[in-house]
N, C-alpha and C positions, 0 to 999 in steps of 0.2 A: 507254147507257154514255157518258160524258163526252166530248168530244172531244180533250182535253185526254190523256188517258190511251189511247190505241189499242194499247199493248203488251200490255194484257188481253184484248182483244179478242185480237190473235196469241198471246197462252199458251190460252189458249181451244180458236180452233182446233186448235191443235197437241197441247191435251190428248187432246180427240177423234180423234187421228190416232194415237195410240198407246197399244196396247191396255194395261189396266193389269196384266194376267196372261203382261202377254207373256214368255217365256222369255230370258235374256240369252244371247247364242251362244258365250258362254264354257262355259256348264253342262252340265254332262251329269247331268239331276234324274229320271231314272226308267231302268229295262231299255232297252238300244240304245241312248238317248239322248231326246232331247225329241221329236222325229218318230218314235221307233222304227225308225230304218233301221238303227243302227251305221254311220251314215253320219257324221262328224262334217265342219265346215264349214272346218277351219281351212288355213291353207293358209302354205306358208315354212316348210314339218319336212324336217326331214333325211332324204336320201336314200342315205344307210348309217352303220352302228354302227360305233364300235369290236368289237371281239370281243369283250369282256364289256359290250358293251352300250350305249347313250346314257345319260348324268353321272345318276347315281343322287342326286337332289334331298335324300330322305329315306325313311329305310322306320321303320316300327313295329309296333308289337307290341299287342294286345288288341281282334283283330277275332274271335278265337275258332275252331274249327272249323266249316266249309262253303265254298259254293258262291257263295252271294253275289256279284254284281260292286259295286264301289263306285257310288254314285249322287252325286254331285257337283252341290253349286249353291252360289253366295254366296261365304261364306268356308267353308264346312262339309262334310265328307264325311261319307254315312251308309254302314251295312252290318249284315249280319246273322250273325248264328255263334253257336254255343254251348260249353261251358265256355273264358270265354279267361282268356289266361294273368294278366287284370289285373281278376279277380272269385275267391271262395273257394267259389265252388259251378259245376257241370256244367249247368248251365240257358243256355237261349237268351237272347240279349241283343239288340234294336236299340244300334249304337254311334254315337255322332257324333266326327270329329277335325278338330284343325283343318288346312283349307286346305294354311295356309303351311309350316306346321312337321311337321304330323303327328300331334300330343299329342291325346291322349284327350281328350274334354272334357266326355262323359258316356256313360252306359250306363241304359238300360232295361230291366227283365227281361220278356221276351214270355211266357213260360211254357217248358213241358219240352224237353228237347232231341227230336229224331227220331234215334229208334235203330232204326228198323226193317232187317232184310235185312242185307246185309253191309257191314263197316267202312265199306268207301270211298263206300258210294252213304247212308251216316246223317247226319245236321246240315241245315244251312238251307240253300235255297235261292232266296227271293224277294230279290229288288234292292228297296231301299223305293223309294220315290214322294216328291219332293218337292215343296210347290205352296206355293210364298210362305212363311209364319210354320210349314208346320204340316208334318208327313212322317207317312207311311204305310208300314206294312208289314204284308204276310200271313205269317205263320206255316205250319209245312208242317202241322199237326194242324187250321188253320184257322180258325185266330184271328186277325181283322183288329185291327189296333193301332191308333190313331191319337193322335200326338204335337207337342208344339212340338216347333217345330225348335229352338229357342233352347236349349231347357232337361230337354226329354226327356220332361216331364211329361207322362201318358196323359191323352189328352182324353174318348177314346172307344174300347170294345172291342167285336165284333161276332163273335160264334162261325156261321158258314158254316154250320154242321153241323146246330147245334141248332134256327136260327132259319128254315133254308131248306130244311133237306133236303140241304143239300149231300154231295157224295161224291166222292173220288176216282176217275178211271176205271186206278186203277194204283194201285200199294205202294208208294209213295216220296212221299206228302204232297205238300200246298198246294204251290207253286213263282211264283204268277201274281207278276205287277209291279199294280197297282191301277193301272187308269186316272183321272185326271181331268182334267171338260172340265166345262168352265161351273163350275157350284154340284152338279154329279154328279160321284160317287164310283162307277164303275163297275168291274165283276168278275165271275168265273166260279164260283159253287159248285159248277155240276155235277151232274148228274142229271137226272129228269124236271120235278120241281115246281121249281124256281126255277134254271135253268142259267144264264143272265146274269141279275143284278141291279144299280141303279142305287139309289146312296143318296145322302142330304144331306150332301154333304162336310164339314160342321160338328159334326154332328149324330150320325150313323149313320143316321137317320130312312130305311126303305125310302121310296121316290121310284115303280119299280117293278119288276116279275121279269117274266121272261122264261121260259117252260117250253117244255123241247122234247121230245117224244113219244121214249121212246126212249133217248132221252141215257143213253153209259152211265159218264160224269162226267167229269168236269174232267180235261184234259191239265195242260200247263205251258206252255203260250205267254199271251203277254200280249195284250190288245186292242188291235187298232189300229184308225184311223177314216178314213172314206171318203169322199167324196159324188158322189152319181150324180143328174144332174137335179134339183139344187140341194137334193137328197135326203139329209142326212147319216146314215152305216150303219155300225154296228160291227161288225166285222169279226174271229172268233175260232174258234180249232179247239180241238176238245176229244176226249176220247178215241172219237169216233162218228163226226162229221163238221165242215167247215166250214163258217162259218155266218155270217149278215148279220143284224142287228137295228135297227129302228128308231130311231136315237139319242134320240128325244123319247117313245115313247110305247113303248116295250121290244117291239112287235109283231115276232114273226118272221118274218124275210120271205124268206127263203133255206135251204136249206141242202146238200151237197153231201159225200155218205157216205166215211166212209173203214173199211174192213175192219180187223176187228177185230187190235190189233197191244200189246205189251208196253206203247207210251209212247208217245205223240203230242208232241212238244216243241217245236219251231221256229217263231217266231213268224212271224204271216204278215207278205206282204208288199202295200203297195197305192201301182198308179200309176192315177190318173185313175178309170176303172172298172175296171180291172183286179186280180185278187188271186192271185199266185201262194203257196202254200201247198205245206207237204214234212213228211214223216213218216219217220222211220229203219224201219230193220228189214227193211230192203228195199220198203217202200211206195213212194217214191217223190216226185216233186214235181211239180203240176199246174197249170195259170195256167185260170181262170177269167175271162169276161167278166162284168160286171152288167148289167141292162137294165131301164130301167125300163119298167112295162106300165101298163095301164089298171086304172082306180081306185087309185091310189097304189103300185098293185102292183113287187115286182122281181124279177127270177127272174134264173137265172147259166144260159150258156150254157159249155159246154167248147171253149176253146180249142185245149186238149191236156191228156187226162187222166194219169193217175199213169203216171210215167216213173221206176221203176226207179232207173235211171242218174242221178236226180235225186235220193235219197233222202238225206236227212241226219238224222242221231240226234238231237244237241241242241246242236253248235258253232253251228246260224244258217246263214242265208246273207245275204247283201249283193245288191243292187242300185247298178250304178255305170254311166249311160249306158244302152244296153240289154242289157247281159249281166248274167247272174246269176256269183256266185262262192261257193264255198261248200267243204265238208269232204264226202267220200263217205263219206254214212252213218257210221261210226265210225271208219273207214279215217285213217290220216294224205296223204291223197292229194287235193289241193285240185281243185278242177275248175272250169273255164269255162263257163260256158252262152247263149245264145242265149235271151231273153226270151221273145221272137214263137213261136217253135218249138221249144225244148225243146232245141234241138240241140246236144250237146256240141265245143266247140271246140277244147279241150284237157284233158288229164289227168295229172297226174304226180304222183308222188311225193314229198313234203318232206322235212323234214331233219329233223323230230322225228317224233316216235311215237308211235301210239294217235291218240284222237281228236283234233278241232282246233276251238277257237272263231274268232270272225273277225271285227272290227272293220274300220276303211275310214278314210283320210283322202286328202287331198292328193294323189289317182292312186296309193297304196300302200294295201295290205290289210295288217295286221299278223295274221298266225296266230298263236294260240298253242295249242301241242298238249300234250294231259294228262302228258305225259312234264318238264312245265317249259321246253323250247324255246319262245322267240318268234320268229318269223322277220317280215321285210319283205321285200313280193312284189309287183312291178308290178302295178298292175292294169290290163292288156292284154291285149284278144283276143289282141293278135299271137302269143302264146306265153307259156308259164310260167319268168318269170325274179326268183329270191330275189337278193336284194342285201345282205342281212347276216341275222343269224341269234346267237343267245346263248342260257346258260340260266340263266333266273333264279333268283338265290339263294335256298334255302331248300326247291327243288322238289325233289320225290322222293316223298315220305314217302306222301301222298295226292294220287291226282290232277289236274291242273291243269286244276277246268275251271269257274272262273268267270273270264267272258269280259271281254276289256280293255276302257276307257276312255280317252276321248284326249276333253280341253278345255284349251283355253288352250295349249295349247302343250305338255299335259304328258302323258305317260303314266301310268295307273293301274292297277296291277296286286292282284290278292286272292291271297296264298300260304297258306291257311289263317289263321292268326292275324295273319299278316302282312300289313300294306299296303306296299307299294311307289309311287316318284312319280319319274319321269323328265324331265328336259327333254329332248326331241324337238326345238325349234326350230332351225331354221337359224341359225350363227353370222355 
């Protein structure tokens, strides 16, 4: 290189320093966020609401009926729902809006709605996946989507069912968030003959599966990733057990049962080698060690097995420092935990009703409970203290339980057809 020119040389380097997939820390582009915590990074939000709330930004209309929480990147919000109020037919739709304003800016039709079982538990549930130009959604009958982000146009569709054997281990359809990492598009069909599979993110091209002896299908938590002894593990519960897979070569290399129960839902959680995992219904929540052994081998030792007093339905739990937080089982009663031991710290009572999902920022938990209440809640052992609390417009009707989002400074909420967009920042 010239000597004349050395600023090439420094963009050079500097390109090498920064990954070109890297996630921007404004976005929240898949379930929980880009880490999968529900942990968001931002920091200077307000630390209490007016009573009806923090300055409502914008809300709109044509995200359809369901569960969906928004998935946020770029200038673009995606989500999923079916018959909404800005289409002339009852069919599921992935949506895109923009950003700054709100405004539709397109729709894709995924296929039928989910009407199974009663009103409130029918419609979508999968958060898409957003990775650069291109977004993803699973469908709850099990049709992988795959679209520009820009434009909506389907690039590629992948039926679970047909191609894998997949199955639900429950009556309430597909639910997962699609992971991806590198040039893999990884997921849960469920069952015995393909339960995680890895596909060519461009493509759909199988990459490869994962069968586990047993499997009796697919939960609704989404994949999260691990690495143990420079060993990177995917990390995922399904209606049977929790489970660790080879990130490179699909080999299974763990797993760790769970008794047979309605609905496995709660995504896991992982620090360093650790995976704590919870199951409603009174199951319970367990923290698992990894370890790796000889000949590539990893087996999981029990930390402390299912605890009851740990069980959560499908609000989530957070990890903040070393305590867990989270919703009891379906209860509106948020509760403290102790990482290491399982140990509850505190437990009370909230201000809303029914279940609760539960996001994380800036030392506050924002709950929000199927009843429509949001509340802000220290997040502190020292004891359980709310500091403002609202109900957002439009709740009632069906309950509120796709879980908030918090980028940039903003609040995002799913009321059925509705999105919602708050400024949270500090003035």
């Amino acid at each position: 290189m010239p000597a004349s020119r050395p600023w090439l040389t420094l963009f050079a380097v500097l390109s090498l320093a920064v990954p070109a997939a890297a996630v921007p820390a404004a976005d929240w582009p898949t379930f929980r966020g880009a880490a999968r915590t529900a942990v968001a990074p931002d920091t200077d939000l307000l630390e209490a609401w007016p009573a009806d709330g923090p300055t409502l930004v914008w809300e709109t209309k044509g995200a359809g009926r369901g569960y969906a929480s928004p998935a946020v990147a770029g200038k673009h919000i995606f989500t999923l729902g079916d018959g909404l109020s800005t289409a002339d037919d009852a069919d599921e739709y992935l949506t895109c809006f923009d950003r700054a304003t709100g405004r539709q800016l397109w729709k894709t039709k995924t296929g039928q709605p989910w009407a199974s079982g009663q009103e409130s538990w029918q419609s979508s549930r999968s958060t898409p996946t957003v990775d650069g130009d291109m977004v993803y959604v699973l469908a709850p009958h099990g049709q992988l989507v795959a679209c520009v982000a820009a434009t909506g146009k389907e690039v590629f569709r992948v039926d679970l069912k047909t191609q894998f054997g997949g199955k639900k281990g429950d009556s309430w359809g597909y639910s997962e968030s699609v992971l991806i990492d590198g040039n893999q598009l990884v997921c849960t069909p469920g069952g015995e003959k393909a339960t995680m599979v890895a596909l060519d993110k461009k493509t759909g091209r199988p990459l490869w599966s994962c069968p586990v002896p047993g499997d009796r299908g697919a939960g609704h938590a989404s994949i999260v990733k691990a690495k143990v002894a420079g060993r990177e593990i995917y990390v995922q519960t399904t209606a049977s057990s929790a489970l660790g897979v080879d990130a490179k070569t699909g080999t299974l290399l763990w797993t760790y049962p769970i008794d047979k129960t309605p609905a496995v839902v709660p995504t896991p959680i992982v620090r360093d080698d650790l995976v704590f995992f919870s199951a409603g219904y009174k199951r319970g929540g367990a923290l698992l060690r990894q370890k790796p052994g000889p000949g590539g081998t990893v087996t999981v030792e029990e930390v402390y097995g299912l605890k009851p007093e740990l069980a959560n339905k499908h609000g989530g739990v957070v990890l903040i420092g070393d305590h867990l937080y989270g919703g009891s089982d379906d209860q509106p009663i948020p509760f403290c935990a102790e990482l290491a031991t399982g140990k509850i710290v505190w437990k009370q009572r909230g201000s809303g009703k029914n279940s609760m999902a539960i996001a994380a920022a800036d030392g506050h938990l924002y709950i929000r409970y199927a009843d429509g209440t949001l509340a802000l809640v220290k997040a502190e052992p020292a004891g359980y203290a709310e500091v403002a609390a609202f109900k957002v417009p439009g709740s009632g009707d069906r309950p509120s339980w796709a879980h908030p989002v918090i980028a940039d400074g903003r609040l995002y909420l799913r009321e059925g057809d509705a999105l919602l967009c708050y400024d949270i920042r500090a003035q």
